[in-house]
N, C-alpha and C positions, 0 to 999 in steps of 0.2 A: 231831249228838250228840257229834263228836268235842271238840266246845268246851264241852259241858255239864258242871256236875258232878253225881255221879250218888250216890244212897243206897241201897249193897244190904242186903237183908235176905235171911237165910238160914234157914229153918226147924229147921234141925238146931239150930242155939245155943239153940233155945228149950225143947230137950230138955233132959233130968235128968241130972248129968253123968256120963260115962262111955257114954251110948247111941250117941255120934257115931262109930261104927267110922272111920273115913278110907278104908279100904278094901274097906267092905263098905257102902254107904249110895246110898239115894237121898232126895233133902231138893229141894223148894221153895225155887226161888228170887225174888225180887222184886227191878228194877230202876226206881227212880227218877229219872228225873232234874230239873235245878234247874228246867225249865219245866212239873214237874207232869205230865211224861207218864210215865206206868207201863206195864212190863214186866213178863212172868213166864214162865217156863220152868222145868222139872223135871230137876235131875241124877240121874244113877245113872254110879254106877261099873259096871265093866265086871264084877268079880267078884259085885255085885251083883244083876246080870240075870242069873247063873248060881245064884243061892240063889233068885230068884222062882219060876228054871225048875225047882227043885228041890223047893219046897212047894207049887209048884202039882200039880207030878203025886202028891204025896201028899195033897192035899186035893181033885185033881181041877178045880180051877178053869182056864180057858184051854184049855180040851180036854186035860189032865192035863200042861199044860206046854208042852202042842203051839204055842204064841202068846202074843207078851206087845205089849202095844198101851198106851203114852201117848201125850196127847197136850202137844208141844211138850219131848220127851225132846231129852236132851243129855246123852252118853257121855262120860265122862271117867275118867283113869286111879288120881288120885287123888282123893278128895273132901275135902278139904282147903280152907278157907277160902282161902287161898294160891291154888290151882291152880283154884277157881273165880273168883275175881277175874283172873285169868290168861286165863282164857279167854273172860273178858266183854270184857274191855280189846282183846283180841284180836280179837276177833267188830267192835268197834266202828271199829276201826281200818283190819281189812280188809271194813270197811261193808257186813257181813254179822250183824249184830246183828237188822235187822227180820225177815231171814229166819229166825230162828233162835227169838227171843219171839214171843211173841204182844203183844199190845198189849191193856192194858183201858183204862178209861174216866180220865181224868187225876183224881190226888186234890185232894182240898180242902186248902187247907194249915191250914186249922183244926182239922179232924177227924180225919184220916188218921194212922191209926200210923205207913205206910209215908214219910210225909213230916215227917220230927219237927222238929218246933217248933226254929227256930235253928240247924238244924244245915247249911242251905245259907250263911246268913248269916254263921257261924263258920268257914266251909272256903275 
């Protein structure tokens, strides 16, 4: 992976603007790379899993706060485009990247949003 190039997609950019707090968010992320293998893991910032814990015990969800459970979470301090590509680049470098996504099914380079058209070929 360390020689691949890779296409991230970030769910927050797909937000209406101004929703992407940087330091209050958790956003979906999806890793690409140029052989068609996909990636995905979940950020939350850290002030974030203190608002979850916060409307949970007002809505009572997770035993009123008592537990917060995703699956393939990844803490980070800022949520920031920046400082999640920081920490991808990092994860792959110190070849802890598998341990950290998940892995789904490789896309199709036809159909696949997460593989857009030209854009390995132009990089």
């Amino acid at each position: 992976m360390k020689n691949l190039e890779k296409y991230v997609w970030i769910e927050a950019e797909q937000w209406a603007e101004g929703l992407w707090d940087t330091e209050n968010v958790n956003t979906d992320v999806i890793v690409v790379f140029s052989n068609r293998m996909k990636w995905i893991a979940s950020f939350y910032t850290y002030k974030n899993i203190q608002t979850i814990r916060e409307n949970n015990r007002n809505t009572g969800e997770c035993m009123n706060g008592a537990y917060l459970w995703s699956s393939d979470m990844v803490l980070i301090d800022i949520g920031s485009r920046e400082r999640i590509y920081e920490v991808i680049n990092y994860l792959i470098e110190a070849d802890e990247f598998q341990t950290v996504f998940t892995r789904y099914p490789d896309v199709e380079i036809e159909d696949d949003e997460y593989y857009p058209k030209g854009f390995f070929e132009n990089n």
